[in-house]
C-alpha positions in Angstrom: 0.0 0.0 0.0 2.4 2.8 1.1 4.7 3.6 -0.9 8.2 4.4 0.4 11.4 6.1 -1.1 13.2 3.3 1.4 10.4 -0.5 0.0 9.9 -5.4 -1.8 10.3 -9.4 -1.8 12.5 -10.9 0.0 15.4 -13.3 -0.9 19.2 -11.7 -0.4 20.7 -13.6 -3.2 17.3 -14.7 -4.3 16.8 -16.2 -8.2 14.0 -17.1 -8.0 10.7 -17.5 -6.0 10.8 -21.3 -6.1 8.5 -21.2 -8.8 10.3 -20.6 -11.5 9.6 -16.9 -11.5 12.7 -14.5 -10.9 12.8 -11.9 -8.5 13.0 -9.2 -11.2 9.8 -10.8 -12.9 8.3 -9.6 -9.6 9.6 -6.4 -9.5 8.6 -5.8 -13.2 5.1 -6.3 -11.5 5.3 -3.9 -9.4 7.3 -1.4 -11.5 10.8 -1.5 -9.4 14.0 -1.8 -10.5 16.7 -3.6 -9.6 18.3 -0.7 -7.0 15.0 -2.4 -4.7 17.2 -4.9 -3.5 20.2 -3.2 -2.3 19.4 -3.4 1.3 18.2 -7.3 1.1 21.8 -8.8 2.6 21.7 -6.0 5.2 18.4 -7.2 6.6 19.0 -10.7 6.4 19.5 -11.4 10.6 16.2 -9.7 11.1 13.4 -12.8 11.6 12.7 -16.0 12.1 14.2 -18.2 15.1 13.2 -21.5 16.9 9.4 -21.7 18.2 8.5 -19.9 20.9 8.8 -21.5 24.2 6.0 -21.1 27.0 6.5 -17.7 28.9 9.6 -16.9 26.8 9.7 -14.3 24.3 10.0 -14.6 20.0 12.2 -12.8 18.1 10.0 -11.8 15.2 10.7 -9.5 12.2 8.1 -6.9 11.3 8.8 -5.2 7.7 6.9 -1.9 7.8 6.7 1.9 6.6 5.5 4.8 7.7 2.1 5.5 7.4 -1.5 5.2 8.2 -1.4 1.9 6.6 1.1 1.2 9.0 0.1 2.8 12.1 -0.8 -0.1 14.1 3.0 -1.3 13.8 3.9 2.2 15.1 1.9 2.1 17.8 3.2 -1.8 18.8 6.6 -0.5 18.6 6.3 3.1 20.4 3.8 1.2 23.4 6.0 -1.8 23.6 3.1 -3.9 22.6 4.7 -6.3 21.2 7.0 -7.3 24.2 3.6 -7.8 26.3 2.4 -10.4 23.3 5.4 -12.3 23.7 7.5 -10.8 20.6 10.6 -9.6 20.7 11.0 -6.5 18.2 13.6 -4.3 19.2 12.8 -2.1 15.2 11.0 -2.8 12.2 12.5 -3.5 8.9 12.3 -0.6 6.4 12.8 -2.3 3.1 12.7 0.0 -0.4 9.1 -1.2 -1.6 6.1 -4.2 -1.0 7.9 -6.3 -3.5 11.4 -6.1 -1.4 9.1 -6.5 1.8 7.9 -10.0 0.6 11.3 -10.9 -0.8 12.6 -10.7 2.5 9.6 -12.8 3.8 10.1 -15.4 1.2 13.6 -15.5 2.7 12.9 -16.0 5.8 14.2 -12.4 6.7 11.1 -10.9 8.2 8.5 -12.3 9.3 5.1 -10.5 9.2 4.3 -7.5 6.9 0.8 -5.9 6.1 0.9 -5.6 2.4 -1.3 -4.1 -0.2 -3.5 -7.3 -0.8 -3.2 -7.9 -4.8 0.7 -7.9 -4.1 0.3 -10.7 -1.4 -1.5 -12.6 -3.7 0.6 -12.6 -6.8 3.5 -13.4 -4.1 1.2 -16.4 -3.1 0.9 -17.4 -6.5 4.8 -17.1 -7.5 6.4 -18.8 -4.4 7.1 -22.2 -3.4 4.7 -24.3 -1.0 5.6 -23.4 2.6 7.8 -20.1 1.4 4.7 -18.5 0.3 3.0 -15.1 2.4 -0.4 -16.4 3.3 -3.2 -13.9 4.1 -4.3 -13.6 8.3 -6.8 -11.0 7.4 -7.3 -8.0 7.1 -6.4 -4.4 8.5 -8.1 -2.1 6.2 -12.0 -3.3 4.2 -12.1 -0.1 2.1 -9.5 1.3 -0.6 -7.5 3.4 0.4 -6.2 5.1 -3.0 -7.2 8.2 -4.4 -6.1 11.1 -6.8 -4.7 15.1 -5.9 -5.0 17.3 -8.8 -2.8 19.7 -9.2 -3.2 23.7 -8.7 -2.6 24.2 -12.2 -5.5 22.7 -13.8 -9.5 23.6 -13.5 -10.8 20.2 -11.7 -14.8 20.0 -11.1 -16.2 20.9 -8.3 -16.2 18.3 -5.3 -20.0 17.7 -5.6 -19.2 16.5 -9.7 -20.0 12.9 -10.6 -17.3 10.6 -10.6 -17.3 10.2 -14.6 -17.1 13.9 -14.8 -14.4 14.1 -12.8 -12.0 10.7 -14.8 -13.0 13.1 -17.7 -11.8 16.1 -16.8 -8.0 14.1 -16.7 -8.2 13.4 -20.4 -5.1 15.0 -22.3 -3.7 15.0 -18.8 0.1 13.9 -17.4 -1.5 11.6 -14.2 1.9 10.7 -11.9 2.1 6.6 -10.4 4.6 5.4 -8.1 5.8 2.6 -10.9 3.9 1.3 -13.8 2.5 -1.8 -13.0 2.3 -0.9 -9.1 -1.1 -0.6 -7.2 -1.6 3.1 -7.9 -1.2 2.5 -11.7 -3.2 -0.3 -12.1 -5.8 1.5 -9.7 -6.2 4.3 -12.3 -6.4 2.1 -15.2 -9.1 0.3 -13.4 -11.3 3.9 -12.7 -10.3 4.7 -16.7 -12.3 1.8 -17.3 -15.2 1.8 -15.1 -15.6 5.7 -16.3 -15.8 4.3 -19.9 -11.9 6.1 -21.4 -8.9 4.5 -22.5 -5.0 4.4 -21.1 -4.2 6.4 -24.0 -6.5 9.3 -22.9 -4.1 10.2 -20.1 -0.5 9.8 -20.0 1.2 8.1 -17.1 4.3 8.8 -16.0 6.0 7.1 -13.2 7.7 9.8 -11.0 8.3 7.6 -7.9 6.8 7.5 -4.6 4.4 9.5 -2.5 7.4 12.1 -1.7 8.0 12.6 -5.2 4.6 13.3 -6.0 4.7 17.0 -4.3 7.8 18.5 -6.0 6.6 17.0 -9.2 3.3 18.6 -9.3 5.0 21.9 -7.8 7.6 21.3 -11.0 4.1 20.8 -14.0 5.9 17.7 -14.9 2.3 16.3 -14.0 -1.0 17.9 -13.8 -2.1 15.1 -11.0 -0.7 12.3 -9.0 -2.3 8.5 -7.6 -2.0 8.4 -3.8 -2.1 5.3 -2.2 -2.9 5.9 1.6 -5.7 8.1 3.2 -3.4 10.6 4.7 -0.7 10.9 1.7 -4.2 12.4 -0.4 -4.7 14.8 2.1 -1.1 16.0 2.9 0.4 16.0 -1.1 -2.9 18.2 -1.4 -2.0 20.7 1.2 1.8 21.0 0.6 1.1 21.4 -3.2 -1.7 23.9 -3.2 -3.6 21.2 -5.2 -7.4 19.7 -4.5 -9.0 16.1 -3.6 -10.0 15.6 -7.3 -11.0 11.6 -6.6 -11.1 9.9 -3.1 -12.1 6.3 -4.3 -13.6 5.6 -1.0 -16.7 8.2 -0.7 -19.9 7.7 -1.6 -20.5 8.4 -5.1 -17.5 6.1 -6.0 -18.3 2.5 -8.3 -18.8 -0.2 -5.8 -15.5 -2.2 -7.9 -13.4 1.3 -6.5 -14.5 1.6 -3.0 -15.7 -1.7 -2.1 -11.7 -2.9 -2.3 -9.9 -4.5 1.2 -6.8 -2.8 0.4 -4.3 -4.3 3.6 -4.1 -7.6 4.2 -2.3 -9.2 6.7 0.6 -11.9 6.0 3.3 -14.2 7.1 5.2 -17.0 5.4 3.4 -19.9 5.0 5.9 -22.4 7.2 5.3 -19.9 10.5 1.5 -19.9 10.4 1.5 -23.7 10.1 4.8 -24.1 12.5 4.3 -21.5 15.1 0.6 -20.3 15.0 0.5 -18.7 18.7 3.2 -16.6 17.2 1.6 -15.7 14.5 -1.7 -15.3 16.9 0.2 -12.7 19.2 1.4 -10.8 16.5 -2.5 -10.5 15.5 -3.1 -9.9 19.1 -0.5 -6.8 19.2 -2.1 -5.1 16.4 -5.8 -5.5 17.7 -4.6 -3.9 21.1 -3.3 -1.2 18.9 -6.3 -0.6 16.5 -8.1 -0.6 20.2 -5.5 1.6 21.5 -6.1 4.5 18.9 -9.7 5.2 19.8 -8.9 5.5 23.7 -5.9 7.7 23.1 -7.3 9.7 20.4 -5.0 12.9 20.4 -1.7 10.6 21.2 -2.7 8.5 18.2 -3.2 12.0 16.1 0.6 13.0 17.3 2.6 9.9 17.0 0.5 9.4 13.3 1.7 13.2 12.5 5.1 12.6 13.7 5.9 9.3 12.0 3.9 9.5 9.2 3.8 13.1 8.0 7.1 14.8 9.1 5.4 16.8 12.0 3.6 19.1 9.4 0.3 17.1 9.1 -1.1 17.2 12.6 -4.6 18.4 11.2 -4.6 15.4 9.3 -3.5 13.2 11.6 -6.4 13.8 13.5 -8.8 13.7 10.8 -7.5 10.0 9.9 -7.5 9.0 13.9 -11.6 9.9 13.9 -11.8 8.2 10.1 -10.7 5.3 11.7 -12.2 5.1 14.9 -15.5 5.7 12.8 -15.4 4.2 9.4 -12.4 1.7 9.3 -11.8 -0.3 12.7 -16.4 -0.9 13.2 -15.5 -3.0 9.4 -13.1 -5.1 11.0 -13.8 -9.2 12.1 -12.3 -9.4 16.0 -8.4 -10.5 15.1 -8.9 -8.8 11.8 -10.2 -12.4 10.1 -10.6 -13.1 6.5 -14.1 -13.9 5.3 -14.1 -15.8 2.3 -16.7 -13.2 0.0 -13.7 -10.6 0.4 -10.5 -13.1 -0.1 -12.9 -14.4 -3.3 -13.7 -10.2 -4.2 -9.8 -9.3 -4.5 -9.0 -12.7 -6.1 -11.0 -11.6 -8.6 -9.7 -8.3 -8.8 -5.7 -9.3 -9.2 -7.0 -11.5 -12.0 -8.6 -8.9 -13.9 -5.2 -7.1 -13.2 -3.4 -9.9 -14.4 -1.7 -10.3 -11.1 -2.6 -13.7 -10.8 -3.8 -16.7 -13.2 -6.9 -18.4 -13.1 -6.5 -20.9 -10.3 -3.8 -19.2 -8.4 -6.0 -18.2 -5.3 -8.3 -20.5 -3.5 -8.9 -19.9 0.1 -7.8 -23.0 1.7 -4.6 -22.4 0.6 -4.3 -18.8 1.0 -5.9 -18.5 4.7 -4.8 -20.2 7.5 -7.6 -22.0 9.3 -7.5 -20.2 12.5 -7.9 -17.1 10.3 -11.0 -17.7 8.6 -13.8 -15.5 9.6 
């Protein structure tokens, strides 16, 4: 989901995802080059260990950004919540994208990571029996992506239909993270359901959500994709720019909103292996989703701090009431996966081409004891 200037997949000298599939094949997926997987060898001493022994603690390595889509790992980390669930997780990994994230996964290298759900599953699909991220549910049951037009350009008025408003991005320069990554594929997707082409906008890929502000300030685009909640808000503020599209609101096609855009996962082996490990780790982050709406302005600050550079507080606390109100009430208790929504985003990465016909079934993708 997030997309960082630090982000991936994990295997250090990795060549292939013991399927037959390269490591660059997947980061051609997500539009990354090669420079992703500088930090891999680095990182390499960061999870796994033997199973966790009654009353002791687990190492276990959390790969995370920052971020509302990675708030709850924030919060584990600045409230020690971890250490009372049993985990030992001194920091989180920082890798240089999703793709280098499950690369390091694969690896054994970290061991949990909260992923943008289409990537999880073409990871799934592309990795060896027992290697493979499976999905423990999921964090966030709404998309999360959305699109900041720039001040340059005469955008309708907020009110406008969301047809009116893809239209008003014909002839445009729209700016992705990657081509191929979520944002990209995202805006191809709401091309589509508005009845254009690709070719009536051109994409450029300019990088990550950071880029996006000089970039628009520069006119080398005219808008940008953002890919959390937050980033839509804060790239429109520090640009001068306007919410053209939030694909969450009312008004939105049910394929756009309707989207479970975080999911959950660990390698395959753990959740089988060590599944009170795995259970804790759920249990840290539900104490933390729980956390945010009894400490409502602490959540704001640390979320402003972390995740928008101290300049964001405003927003901060605009996303701490969006998700005491809209996001955490749409959440199964331990954040389970129910099989209508794992089924929905199947469906979804295949009509990305993320994924082949037959990829994803459910048994194999959710653990049992995560099955809503």
């Amino acid at each position: 989901m997030f997309e960082s200037q630090n982000g991936g997949s994990p295997r250090g000298g990795l060549r292939a995802l013991d399927n037959g599939v390269s490591r660059r094949s997947l980061l051609r997926y997500a539009g990354l080059g090669a420079a992703a997987l500088g930090s891999v060898p680095l990182l390499s001493a960061c999870g796994g260990g033997a199973p966790a022994k009654t009353g002791a603690t687990q190492k276990f390595g959390v790969a995370a950004f920052p971020g509302d889509a990675y708030f709850l790992d924030t919060i584990n980390l600045e409230n020690k919540f971890y250490a009372s669930h049993q985990l030992e997780v001194p920091k989180h990994v920082t890798p240089q994208s999703g793709v280098q994230a499950f690369q390091l996964m694969v690896a054994g290298a970290a061991d949990g990571y909260a992923s943008d759900t289409g990537l999880l599953m073409a990871t799934h699909a592309n990795s060896s029996k027992g290697k493979r991220p499976v999905l423990l549910g999921f964090r966030t049951v709404e998309t999360t992506y959305g699109i900041v037009g720039g001040p340059n350009s005469q955008w309708p008025a907020a009110d406008a239909s969301f047809e009116e408003k893809m239209r008003s991005l014909k002839g445009k320069k729209i700016g992705v993270s990657a081509v191929g990554a979520g944002g990209d594929l995202q805006l191809r997707l709401a091309l589509e359901l508005a009845g254009m082409k690709p070719s009536d906008v051109t994409v450029l890929a300019v990088g990550p959500t950071a880029q996006g502000i000089p970039n628009i300030k520069a006119k080398r685009i005219d808008a940008y994709v953002t890919v959390q909640w937050t980033a839509t808000r804060f790239i429109a503020k520090e640009t001068g720019g306007s919410v053209l599209l939030d694909f969450a609101e009312e008004g939105m096609p049910d394929l756009m909103r309707n989207q479970a855009v975080v999911a959950i996962a660990v390698r395959e082996e753990m959740a089988q292996q060590q599944p009170e490990v795995v259970q804790n780790w759920l249990a840290a982050q539900d104490e933390a989703s729980k956390w945010i709406g009894e400490n409502k302005e602490a959540a704001a600050k640390l979320l402003n701090d972390n995740g928008l550079g101290g300049k964001g507080l405003e927003i901060a606390t605009e996303y701490v009431e969006h998700y005491v109100s809209s996001v955490q009430p749409k959440l199964n208790p331990m954040f389970k996966a129910p099989r209508e929504t794992v089924e929905k985003m199947s469906e979804l990465a295949l009509r990305f081409g993320s994924v082949k016909k037959g990829d994803i079934t459910y048994e194999q993708l959710v653990p049992e004891f995560a099955r809503a």
